[in-house]
PyMOL Python script that loads the backbone (N, CA, C, O; Angstrom):
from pymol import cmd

cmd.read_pdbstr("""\
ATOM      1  N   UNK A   1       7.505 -16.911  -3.134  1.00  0.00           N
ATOM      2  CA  UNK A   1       7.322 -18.334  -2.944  1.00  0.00           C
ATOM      3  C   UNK A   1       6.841 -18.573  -1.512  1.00  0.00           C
ATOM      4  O   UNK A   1       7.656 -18.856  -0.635  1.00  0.00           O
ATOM      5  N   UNK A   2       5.667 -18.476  -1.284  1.00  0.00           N
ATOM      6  CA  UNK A   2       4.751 -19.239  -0.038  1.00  0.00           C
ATOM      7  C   UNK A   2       5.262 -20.182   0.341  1.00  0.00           C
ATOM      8  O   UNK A   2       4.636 -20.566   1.328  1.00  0.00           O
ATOM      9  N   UNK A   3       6.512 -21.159   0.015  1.00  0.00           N
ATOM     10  CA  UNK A   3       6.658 -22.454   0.672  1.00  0.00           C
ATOM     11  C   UNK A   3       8.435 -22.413   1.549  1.00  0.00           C
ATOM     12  O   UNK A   3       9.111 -23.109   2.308  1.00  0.00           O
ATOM     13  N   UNK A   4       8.520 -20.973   0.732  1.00  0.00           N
ATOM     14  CA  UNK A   4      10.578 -20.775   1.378  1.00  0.00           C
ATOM     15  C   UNK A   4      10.180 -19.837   2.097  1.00  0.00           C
ATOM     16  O   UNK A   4       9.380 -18.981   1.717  1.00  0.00           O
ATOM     17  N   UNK A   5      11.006 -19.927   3.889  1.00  0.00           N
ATOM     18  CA  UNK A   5      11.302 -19.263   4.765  1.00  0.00           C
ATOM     19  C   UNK A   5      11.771 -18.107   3.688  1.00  0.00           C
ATOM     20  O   UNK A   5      11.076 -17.103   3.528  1.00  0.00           O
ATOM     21  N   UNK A   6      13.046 -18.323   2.929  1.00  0.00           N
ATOM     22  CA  UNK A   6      13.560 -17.407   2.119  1.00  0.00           C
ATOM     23  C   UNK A   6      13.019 -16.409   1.739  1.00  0.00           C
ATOM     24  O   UNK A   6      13.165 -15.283   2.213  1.00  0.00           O
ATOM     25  N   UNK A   7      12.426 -16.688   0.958  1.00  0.00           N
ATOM     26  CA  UNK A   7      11.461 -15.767   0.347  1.00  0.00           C
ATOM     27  C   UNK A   7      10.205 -14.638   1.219  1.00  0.00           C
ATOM     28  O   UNK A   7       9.140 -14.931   1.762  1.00  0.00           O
ATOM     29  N   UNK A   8      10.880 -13.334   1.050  1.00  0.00           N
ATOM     30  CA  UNK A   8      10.044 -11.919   1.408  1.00  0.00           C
ATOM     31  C   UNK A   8      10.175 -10.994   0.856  1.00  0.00           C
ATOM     32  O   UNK A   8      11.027 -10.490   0.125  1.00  0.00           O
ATOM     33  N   UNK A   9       8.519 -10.565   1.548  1.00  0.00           N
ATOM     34  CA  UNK A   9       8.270  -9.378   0.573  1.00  0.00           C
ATOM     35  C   UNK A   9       7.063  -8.496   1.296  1.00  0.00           C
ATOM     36  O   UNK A   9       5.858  -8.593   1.525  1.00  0.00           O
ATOM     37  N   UNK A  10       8.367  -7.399   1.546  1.00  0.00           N
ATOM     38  CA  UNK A  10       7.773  -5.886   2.714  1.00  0.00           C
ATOM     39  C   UNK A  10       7.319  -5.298   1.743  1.00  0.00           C
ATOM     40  O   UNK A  10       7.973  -5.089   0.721  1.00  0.00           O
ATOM     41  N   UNK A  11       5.804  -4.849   1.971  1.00  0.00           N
ATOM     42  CA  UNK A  11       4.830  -2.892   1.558  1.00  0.00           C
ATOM     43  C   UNK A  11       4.999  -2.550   2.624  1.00  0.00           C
ATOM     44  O   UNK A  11       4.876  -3.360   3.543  1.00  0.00           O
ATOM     45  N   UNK A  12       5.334  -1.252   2.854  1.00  0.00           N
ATOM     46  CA  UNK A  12       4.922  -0.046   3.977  1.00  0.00           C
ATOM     47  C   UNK A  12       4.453   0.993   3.254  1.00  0.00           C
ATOM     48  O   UNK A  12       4.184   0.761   2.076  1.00  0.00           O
ATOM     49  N   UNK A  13       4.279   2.155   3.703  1.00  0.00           N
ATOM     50  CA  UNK A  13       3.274   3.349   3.567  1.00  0.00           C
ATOM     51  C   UNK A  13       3.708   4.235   4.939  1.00  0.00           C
ATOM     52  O   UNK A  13       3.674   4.106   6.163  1.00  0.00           O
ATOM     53  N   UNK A  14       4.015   4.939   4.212  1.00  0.00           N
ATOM     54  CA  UNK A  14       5.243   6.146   5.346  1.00  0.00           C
ATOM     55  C   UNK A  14       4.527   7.295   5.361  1.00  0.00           C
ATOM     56  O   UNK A  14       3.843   7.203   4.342  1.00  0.00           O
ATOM     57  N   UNK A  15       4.219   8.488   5.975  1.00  0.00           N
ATOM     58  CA  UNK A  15       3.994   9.665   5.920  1.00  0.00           C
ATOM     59  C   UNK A  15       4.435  11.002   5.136  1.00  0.00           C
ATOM     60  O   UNK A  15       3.955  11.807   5.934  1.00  0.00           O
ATOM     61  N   UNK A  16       4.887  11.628   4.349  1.00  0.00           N
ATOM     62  CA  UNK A  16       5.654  12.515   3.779  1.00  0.00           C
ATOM     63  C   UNK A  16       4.872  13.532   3.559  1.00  0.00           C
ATOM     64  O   UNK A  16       3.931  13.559   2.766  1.00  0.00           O
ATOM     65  N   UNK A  17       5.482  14.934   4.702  1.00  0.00           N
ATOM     66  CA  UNK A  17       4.706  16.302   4.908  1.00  0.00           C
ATOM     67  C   UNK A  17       2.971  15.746   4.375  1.00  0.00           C
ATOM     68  O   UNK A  17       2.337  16.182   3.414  1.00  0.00           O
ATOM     69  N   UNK A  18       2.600  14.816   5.234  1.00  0.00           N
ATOM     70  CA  UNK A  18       0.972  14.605   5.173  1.00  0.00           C
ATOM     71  C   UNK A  18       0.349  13.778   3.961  1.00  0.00           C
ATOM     72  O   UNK A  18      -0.842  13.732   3.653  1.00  0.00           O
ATOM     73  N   UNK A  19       1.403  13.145   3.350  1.00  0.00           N
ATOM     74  CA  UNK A  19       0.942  12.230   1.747  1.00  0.00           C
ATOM     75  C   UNK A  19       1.521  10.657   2.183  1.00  0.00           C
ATOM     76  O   UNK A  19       2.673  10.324   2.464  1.00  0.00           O
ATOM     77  N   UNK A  20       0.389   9.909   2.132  1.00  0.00           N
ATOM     78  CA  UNK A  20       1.066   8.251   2.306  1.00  0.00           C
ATOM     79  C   UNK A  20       2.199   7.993   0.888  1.00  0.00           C
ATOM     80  O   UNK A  20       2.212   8.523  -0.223  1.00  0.00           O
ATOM     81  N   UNK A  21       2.600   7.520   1.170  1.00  0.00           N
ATOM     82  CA  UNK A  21       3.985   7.201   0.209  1.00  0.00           C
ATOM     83  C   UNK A  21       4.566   5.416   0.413  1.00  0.00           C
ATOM     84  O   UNK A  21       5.193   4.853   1.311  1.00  0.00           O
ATOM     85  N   UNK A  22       3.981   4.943  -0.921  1.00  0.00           N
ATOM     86  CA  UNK A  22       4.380   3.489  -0.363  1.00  0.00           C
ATOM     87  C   UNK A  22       5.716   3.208  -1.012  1.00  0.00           C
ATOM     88  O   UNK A  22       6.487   3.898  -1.678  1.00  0.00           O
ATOM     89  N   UNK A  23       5.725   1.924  -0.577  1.00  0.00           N
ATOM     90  CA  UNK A  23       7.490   1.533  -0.877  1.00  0.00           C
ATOM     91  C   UNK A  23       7.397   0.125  -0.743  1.00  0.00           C
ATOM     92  O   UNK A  23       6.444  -0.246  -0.058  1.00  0.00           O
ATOM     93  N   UNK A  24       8.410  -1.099  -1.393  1.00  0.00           N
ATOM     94  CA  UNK A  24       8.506  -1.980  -1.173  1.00  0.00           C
ATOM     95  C   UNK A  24       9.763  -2.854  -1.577  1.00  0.00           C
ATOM     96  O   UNK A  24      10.608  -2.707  -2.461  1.00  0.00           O
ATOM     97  N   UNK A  25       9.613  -3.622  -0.801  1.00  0.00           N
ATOM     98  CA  UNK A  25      10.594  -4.741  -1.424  1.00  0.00           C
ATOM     99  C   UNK A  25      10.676  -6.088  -1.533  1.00  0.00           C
ATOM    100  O   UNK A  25       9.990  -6.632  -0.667  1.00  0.00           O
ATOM    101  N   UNK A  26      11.275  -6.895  -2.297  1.00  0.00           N
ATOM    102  CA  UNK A  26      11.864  -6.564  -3.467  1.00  0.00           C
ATOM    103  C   UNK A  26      10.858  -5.727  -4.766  1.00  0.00           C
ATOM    104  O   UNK A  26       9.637  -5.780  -4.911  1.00  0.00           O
ATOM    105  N   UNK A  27      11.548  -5.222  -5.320  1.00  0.00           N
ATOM    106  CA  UNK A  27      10.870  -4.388  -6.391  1.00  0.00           C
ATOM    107  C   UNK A  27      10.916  -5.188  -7.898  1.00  0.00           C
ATOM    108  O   UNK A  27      11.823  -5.129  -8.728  1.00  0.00           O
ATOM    109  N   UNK A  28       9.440  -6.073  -7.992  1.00  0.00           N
ATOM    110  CA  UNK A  28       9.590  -6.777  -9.241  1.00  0.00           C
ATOM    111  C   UNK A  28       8.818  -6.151 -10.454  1.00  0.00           C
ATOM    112  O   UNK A  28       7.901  -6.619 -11.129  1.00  0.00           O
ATOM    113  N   UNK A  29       9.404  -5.073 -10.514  1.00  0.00           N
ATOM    114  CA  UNK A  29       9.184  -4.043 -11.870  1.00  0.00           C
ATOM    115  C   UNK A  29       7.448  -4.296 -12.047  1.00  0.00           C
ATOM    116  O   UNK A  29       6.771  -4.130 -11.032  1.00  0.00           O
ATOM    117  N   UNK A  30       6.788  -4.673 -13.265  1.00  0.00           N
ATOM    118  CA  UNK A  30       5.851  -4.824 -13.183  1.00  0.00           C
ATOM    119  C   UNK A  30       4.973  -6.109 -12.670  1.00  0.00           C
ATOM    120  O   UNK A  30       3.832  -6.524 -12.874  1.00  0.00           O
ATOM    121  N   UNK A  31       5.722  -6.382 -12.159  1.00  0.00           N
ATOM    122  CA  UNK A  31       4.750  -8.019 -12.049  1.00  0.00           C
ATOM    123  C   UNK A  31       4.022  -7.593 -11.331  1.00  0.00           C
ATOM    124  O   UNK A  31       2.892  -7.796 -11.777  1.00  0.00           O
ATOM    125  N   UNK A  32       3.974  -6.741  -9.799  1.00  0.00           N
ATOM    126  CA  UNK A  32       2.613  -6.593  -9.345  1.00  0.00           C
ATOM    127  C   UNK A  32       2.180  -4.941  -9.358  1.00  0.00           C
ATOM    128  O   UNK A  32       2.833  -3.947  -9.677  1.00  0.00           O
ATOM    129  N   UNK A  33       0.797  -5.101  -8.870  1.00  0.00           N
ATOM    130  CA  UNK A  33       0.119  -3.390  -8.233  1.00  0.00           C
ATOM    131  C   UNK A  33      -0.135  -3.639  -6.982  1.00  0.00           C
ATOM    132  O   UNK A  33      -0.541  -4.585  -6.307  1.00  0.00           O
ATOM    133  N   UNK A  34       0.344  -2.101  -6.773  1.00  0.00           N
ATOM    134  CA  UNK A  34       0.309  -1.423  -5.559  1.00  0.00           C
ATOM    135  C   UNK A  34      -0.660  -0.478  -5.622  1.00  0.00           C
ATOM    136  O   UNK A  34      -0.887   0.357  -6.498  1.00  0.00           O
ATOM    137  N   UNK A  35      -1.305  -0.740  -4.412  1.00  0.00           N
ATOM    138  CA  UNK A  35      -2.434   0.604  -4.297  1.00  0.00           C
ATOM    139  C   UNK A  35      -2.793   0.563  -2.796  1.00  0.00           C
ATOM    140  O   UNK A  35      -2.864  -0.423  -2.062  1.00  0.00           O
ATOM    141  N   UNK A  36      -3.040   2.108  -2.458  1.00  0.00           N
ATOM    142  CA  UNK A  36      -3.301   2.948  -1.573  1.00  0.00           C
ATOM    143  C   UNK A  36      -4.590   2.815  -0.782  1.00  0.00           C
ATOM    144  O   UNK A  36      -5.176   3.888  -0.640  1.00  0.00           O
ATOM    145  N   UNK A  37      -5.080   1.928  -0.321  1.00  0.00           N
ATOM    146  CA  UNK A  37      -6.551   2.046   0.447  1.00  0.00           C
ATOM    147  C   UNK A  37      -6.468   2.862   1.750  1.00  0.00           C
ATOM    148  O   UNK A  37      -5.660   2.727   2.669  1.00  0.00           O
ATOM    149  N   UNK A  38      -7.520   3.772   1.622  1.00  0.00           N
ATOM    150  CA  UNK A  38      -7.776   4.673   2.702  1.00  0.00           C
ATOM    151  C   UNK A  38      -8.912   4.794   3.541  1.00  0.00           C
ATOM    152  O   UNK A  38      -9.987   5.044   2.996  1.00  0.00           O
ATOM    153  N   UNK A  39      -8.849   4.624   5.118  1.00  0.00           N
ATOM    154  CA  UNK A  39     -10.423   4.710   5.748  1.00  0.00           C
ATOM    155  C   UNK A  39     -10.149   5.892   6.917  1.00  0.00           C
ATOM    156  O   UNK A  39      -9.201   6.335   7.567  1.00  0.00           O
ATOM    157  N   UNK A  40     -11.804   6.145   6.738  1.00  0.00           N
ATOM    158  CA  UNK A  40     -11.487   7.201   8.412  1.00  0.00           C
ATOM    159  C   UNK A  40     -12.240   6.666   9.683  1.00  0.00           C
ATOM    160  O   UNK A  40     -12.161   7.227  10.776  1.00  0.00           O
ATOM    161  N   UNK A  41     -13.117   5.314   9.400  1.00  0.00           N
ATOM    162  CA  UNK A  41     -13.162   4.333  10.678  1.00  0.00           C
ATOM    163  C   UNK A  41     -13.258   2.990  10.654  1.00  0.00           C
ATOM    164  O   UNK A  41     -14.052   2.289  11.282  1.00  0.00           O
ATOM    165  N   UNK A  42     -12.048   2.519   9.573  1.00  0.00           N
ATOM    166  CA  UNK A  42     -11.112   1.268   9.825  1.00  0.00           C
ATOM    167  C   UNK A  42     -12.616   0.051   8.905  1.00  0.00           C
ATOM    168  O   UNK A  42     -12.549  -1.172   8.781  1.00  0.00           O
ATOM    169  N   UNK A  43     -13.796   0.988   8.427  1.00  0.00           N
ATOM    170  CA  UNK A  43     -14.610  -0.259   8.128  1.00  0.00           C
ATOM    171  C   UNK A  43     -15.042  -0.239   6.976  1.00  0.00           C
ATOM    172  O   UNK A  43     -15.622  -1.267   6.624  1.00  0.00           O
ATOM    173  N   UNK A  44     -14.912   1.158   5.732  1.00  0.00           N
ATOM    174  CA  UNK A  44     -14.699   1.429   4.687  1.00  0.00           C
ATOM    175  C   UNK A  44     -13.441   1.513   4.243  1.00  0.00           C
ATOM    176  O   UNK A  44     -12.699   2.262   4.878  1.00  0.00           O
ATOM    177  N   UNK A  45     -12.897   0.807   3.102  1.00  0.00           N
ATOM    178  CA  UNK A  45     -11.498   0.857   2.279  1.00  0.00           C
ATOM    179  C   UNK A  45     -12.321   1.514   0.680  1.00  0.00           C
ATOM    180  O   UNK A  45     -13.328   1.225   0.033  1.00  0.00           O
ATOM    181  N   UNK A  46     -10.879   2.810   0.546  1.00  0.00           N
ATOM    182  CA  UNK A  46     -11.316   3.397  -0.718  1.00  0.00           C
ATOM    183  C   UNK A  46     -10.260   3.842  -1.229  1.00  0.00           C
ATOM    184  O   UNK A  46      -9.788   4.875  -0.755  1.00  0.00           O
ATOM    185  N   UNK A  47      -9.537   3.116  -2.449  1.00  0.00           N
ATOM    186  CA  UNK A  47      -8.622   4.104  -2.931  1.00  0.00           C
ATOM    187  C   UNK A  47      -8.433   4.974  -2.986  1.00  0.00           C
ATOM    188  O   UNK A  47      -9.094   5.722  -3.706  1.00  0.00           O
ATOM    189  N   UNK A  48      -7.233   5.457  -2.122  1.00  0.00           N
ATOM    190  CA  UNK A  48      -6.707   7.354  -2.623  1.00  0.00           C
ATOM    191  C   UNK A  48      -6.056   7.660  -3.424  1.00  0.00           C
ATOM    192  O   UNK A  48      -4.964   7.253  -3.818  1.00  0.00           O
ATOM    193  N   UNK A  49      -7.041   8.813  -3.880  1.00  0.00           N
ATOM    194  CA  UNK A  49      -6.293   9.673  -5.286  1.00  0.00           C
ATOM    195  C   UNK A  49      -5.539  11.147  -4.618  1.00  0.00           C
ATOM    196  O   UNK A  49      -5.635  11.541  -3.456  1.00  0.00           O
ATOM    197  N   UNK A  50      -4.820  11.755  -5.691  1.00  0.00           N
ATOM    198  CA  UNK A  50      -4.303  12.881  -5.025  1.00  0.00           C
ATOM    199  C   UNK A  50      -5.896  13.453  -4.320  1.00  0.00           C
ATOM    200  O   UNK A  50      -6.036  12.941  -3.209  1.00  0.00           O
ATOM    201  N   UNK A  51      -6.562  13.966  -4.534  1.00  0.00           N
ATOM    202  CA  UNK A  51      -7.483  14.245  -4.247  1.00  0.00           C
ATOM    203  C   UNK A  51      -7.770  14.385  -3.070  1.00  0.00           C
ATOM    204  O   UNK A  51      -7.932  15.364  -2.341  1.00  0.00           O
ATOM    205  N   UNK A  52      -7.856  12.585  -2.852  1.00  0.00           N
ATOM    206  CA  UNK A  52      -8.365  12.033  -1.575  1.00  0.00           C
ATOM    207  C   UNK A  52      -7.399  12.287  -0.237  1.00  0.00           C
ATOM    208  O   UNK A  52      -7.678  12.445   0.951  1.00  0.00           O
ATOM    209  N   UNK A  53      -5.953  12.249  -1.078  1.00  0.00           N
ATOM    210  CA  UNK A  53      -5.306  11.300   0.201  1.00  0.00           C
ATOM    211  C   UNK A  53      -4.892  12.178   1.794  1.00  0.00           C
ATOM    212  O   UNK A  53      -4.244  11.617   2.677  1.00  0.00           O
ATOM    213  N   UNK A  54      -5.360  13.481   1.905  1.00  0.00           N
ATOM    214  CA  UNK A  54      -5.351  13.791   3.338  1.00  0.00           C
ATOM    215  C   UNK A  54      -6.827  13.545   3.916  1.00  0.00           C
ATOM    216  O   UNK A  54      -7.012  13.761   5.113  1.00  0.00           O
ATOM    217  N   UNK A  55      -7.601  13.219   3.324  1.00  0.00           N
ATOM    218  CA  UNK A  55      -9.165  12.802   4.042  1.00  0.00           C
ATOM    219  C   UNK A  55      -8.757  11.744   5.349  1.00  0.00           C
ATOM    220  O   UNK A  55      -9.400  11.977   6.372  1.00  0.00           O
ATOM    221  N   UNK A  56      -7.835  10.692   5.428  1.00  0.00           N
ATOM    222  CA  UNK A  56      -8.441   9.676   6.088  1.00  0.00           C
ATOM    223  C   UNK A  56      -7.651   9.432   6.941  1.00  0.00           C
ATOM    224  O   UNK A  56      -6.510   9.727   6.583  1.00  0.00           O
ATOM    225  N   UNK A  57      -7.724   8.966   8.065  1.00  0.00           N
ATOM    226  CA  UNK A  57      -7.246   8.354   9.300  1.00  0.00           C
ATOM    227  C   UNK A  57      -6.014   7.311   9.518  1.00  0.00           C
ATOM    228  O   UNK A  57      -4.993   7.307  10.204  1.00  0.00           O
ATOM    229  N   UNK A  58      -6.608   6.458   8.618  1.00  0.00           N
ATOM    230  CA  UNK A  58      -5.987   5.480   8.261  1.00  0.00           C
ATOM    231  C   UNK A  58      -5.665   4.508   6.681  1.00  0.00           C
ATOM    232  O   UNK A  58      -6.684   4.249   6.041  1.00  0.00           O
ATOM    233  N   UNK A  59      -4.453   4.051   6.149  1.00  0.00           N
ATOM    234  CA  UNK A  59      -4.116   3.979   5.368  1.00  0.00           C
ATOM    235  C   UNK A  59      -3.712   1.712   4.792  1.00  0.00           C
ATOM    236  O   UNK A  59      -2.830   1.152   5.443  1.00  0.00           O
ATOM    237  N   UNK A  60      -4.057   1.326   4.273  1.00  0.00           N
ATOM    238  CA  UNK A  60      -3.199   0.100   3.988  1.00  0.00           C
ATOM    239  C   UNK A  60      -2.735  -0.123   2.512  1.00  0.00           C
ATOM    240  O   UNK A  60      -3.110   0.564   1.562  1.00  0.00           O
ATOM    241  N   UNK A  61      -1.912  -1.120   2.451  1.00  0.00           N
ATOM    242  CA  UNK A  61      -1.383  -1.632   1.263  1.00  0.00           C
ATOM    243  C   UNK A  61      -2.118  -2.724   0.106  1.00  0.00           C
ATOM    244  O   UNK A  61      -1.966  -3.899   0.440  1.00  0.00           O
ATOM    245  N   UNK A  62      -2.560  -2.610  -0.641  1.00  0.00           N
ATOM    246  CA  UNK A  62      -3.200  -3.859  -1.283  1.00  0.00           C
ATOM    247  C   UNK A  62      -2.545  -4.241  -2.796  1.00  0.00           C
ATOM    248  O   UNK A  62      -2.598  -3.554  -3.816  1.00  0.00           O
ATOM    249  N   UNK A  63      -2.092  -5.182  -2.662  1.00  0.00           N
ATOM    250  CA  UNK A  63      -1.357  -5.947  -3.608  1.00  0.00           C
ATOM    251  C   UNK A  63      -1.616  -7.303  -4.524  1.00  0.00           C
ATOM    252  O   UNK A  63      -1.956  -8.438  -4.190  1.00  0.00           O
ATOM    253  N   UNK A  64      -1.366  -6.813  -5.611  1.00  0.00           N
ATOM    254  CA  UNK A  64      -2.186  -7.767  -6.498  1.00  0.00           C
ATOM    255  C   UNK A  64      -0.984  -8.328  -7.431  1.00  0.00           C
ATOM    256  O   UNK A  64      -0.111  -7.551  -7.818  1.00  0.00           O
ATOM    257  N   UNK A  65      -0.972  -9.221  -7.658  1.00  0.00           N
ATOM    258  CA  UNK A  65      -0.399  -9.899  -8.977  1.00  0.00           C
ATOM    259  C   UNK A  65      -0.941  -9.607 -10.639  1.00  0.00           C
ATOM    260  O   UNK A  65      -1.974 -10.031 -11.157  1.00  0.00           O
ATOM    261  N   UNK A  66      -0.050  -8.884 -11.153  1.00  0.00           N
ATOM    262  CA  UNK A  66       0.050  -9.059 -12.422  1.00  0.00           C
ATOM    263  C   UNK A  66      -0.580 -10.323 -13.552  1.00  0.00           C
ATOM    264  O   UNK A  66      -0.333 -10.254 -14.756  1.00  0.00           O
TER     265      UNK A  66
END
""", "prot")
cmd.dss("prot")
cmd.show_as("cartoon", "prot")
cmd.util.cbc("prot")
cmd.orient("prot")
């Protein structure tokens, strides 16, 4: 709720032995997605797959509603 002080809601993205690892809270089961955008100079965003995810520099959170 955008209009209550009350109301929050933390993504982070932590390091683990070299794999971003996100986390959040509160955890509203499916109502939203979480996904992994990855750049290596802050001006391309590209989802990481296992694949991808030691390629890049830098990491953010992007969150969508269900």
């Amino acid at each position: 709720d955008p209009t209550s002080p009350e109301s929050r809601f933390v993504a982070s993205i932590e390091m683990i032995e070299g794999e971003p690892k996100v986390s959040w809270s509160p955890d509203l089961d499916d109502a939203r997605v979480y996904k992994i955008l990855g750049s290596s100079d802050l001006k391309i965003w590209t989802e990481v797959t296992d694949e991808t995810k030691r390629s890049y520099n830098f990491f953010k959170v992007k969150v969508e509603m269900k």
